[in-house]
C-alpha positions in Angstrom: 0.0 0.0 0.0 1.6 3.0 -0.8 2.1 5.2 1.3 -0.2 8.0 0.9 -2.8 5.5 1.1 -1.5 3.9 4.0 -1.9 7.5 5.7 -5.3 8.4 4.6 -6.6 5.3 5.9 -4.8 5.5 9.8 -6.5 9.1 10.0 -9.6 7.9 8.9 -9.4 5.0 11.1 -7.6 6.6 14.2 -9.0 8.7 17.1 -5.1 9.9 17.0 -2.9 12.0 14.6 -1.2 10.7 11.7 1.8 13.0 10.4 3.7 12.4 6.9 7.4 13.0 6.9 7.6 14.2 10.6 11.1 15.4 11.5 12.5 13.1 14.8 14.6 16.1 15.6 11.3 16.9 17.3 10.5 13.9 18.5 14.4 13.1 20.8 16.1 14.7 23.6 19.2 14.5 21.0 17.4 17.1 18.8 18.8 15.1 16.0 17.3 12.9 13.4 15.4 13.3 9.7 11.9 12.3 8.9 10.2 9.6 9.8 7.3 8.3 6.5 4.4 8.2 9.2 4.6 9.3 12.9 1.6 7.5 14.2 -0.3 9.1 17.4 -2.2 6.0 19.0 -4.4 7.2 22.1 -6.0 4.4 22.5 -5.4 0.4 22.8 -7.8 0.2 19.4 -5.9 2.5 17.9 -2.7 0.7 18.7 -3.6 -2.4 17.8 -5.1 -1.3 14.1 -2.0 0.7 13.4 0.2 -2.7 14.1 -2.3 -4.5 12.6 -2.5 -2.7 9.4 1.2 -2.1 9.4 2.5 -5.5 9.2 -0.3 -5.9 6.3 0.9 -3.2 4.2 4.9 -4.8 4.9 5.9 -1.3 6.5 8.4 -1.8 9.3 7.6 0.3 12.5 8.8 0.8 15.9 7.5 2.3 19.3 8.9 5.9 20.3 8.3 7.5 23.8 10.0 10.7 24.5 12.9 9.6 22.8 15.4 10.0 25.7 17.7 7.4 24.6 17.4 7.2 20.8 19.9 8.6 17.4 17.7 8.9 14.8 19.8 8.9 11.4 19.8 12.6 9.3 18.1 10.4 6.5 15.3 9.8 8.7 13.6 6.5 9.4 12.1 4.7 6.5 8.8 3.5 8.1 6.0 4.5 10.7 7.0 6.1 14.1 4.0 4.7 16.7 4.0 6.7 19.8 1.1 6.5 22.5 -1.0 9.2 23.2 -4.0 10.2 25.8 -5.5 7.1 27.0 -1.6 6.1 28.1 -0.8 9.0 29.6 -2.3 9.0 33.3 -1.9 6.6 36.2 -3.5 5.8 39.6 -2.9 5.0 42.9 -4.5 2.0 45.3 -3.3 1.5 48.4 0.6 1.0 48.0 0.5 0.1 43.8 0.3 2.2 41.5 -1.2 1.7 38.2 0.1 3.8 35.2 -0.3 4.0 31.4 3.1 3.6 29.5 3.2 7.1 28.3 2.8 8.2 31.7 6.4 10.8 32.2 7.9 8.7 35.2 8.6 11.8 36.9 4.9 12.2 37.7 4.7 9.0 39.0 8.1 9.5 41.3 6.4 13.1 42.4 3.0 11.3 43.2 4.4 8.0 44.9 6.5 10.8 47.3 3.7 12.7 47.8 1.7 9.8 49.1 4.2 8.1 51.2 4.9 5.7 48.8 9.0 4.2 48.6 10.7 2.3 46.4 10.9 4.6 43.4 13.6 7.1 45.0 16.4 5.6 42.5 14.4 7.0 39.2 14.1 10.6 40.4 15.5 12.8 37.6 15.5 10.1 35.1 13.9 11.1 31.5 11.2 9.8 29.7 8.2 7.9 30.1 7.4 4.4 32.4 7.1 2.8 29.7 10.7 3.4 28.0 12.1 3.1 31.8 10.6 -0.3 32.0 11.7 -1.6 28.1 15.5 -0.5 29.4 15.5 -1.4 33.1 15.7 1.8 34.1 17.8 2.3 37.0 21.5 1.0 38.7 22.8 -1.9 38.9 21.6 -2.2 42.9 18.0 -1.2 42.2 15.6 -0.6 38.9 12.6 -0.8 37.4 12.0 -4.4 37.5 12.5 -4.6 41.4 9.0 -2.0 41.5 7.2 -4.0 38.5 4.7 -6.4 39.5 3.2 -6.6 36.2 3.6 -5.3 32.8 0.5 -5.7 30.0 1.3 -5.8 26.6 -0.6 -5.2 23.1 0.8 -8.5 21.1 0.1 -7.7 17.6 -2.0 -9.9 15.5 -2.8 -11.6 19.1 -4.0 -9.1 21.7 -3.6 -7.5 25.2 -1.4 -10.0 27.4 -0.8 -9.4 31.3 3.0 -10.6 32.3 3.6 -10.9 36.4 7.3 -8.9 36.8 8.5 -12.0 37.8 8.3 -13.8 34.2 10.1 -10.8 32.6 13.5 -11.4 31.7 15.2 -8.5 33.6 18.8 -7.3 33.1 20.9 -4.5 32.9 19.5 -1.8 31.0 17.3 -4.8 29.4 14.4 -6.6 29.7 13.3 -9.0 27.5 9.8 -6.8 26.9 10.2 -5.3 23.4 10.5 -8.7 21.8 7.6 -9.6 23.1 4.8 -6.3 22.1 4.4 -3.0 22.7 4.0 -2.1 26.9 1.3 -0.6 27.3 0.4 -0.4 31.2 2.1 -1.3 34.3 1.2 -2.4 38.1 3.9 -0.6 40.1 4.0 -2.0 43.8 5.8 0.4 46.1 5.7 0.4 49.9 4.6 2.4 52.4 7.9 4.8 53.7 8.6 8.0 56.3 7.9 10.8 53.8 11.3 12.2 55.4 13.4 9.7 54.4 12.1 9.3 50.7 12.7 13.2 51.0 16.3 13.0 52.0 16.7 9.9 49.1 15.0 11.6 46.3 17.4 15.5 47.0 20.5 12.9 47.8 20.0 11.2 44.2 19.0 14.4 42.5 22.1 16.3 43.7 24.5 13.5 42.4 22.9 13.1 39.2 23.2 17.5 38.7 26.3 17.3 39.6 27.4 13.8 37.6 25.2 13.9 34.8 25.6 17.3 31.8 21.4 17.6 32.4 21.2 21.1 30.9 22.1 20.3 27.0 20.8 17.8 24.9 21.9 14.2 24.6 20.7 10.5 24.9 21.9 9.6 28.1 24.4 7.2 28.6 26.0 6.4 25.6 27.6 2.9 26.7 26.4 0.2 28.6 29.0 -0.4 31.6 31.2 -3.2 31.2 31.1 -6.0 34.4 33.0 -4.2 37.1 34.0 -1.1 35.3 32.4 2.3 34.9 32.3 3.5 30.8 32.4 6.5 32.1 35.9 6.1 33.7 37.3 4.3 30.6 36.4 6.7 28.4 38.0 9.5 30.7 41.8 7.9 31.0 41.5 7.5 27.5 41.7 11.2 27.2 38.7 11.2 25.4 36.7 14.0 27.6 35.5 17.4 25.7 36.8 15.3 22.2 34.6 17.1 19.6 33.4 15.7 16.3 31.2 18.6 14.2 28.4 19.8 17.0 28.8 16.6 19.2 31.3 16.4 22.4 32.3 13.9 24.8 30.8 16.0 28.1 33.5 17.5 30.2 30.6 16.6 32.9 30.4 12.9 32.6 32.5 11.2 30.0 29.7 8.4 29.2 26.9 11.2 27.8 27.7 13.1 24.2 25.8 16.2 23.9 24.6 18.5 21.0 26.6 21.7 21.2 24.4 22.8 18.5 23.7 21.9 14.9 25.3 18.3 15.9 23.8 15.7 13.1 23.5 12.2 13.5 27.1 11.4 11.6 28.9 14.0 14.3 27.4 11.6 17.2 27.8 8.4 15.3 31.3 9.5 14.0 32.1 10.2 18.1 31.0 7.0 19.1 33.1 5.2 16.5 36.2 7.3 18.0 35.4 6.1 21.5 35.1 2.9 21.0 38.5 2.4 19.1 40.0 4.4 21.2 39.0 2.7 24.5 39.3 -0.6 23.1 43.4 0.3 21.7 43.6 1.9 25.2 42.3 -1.0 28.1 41.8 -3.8 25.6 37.7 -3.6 25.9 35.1 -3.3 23.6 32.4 -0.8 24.7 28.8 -1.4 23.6 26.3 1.3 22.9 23.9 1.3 25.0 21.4 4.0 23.1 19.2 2.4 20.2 19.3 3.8 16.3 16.4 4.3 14.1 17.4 4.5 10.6 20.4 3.6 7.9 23.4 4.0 10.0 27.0 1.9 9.5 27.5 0.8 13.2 30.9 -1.6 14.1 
């Protein structure tokens, strides 16, 4: 189906929007990437579930898009539909000591709320981007506490199949992984928290947010970490005694802040960060012998190692 038709069809059939060529430097905390064919708006689980449905009909390949906090999108664009969730995924709720939230829900509403209400357990995600939905696809978190310790269940859309309800303890948790993407789109989460003195969360939450202002370059755009951290090392430290800090590459640096986050100075394209990320990983690899991995994703036609 071509795709004009392929558009006129999802607005017809859609209580959400349905853009043609919508630029992803929009769309990421990178302020990077070209257009994207479709950027598909699904509010509701019907929506969601045509979109996919008539997606993998029409042979268009697709992918889910939150806020984009951890994502390069190539300065060709993506060649395919963008699906990001809209209203109807946006808000959560709170029973007792869980909390129930919509994927597209910002985490830091639900971190605010659970504080608000006495609720602990979600003190390690204060200050982290996004939405709940991308923090639970990644494991969001350290390597001590995340995501999946708070996750008692996660419901997916399955396409072609259907909503499907996993208990946290079938998910295949890991570091900065889980093994829900491969399975459908998240589309709602049961978070179980616990009930906690309001001055302690207090003290947690201001003791996590200070070292993440202080670690972490949060005032200029980037993706995050860059690199997963190999076992027992910090990328972050690698990186540094490689000499590698404040290394430029077009608008892209190596932060002087924290040496695992590249930011946009300004005007940065996609080949400035990719080209950055290619000189970091030879580098630390000729320098200590080990081969980082990235741990943001890419949407598009890039050349990675």
């Amino acid at each position: 189906m071509p795709l004009a038709a392929l558009e006129k069809h999802l607005k017809a059939a859609l209580v959400g929007e349905v853009r043609r060529s919508e630029p992803m430097s929009r769309h990421t905390s990178f302020r990077i990437g070209g257009p994207a064919d479709l950027y598909v708006v699904c509010d509701t689980v019907a929506d969601l579930a045509e979109t996919t449905r008539v997606l993998a009909e029409a042979g268009v390949p697709w992918t889910v898009v939150g806020k984009g906090t951890n994502i390069l999108v190539a300065d060709a664009g993506y060649r395919g539909a963008i699906v990001t969730l809209g209203r109807e995924f946006t808000t959560h709720s709170v029973e007792d000591d869980r909390i129930k939230t919509g994927a597209a829900c910002i985490l830091a509403y639900v971190v605010r709320d659970a504080f608000s209400r006495g609720l602990g357990g979600l003190e390690f995600a204060v200050g982290i981007p996004g939405t709940v939905g991308g923090a639970l696809a990644m494991n969001a978190g350290s390597r001590g506490v995340w995501m999946g310790s708070v996750a008692e269940s996660v419901t997916l859309l399955v396409p072609g199949s259907g909503l499907e309800r996993v208990p946290g303890n079938r998910v295949e948790w890991g570091y900065r992984s889980s093994g829900l993407p491969a399975r459908g789109v998240i589309v709602e989460s049961v978070l179980k928290l616990s009930r906690a003195d309001s001055d302690r969360i207090r003290r947690d939450m201001e003791a996590s947010l200070t070292r993440r202002k202080a670690t972490q370059p949060l005032g200029q755009p980037s993706a995050g970490s860059v690199f997963v951290n190999p076992p027992d090392d910090s990328a972050g430290r690698l990186i540094e005694s490689a000499g590698l800090k404040g290394t430029r590459c077009g608008g892209a640096r190596v932060s002087e802040v924290h040496a695992n986050f590249i930011v946009n100075e300004g005007g940065a394209s996609a080949r400035d960060v990719l080209a950055l990320i290619d000189k970091v990983r030879m580098t630390v690899r000729d320098t200590h012998g080990i081969e980082l991995k990235p741990e943001i994703r890419f949407l598009g036609s890039f050349d990675i190692a």
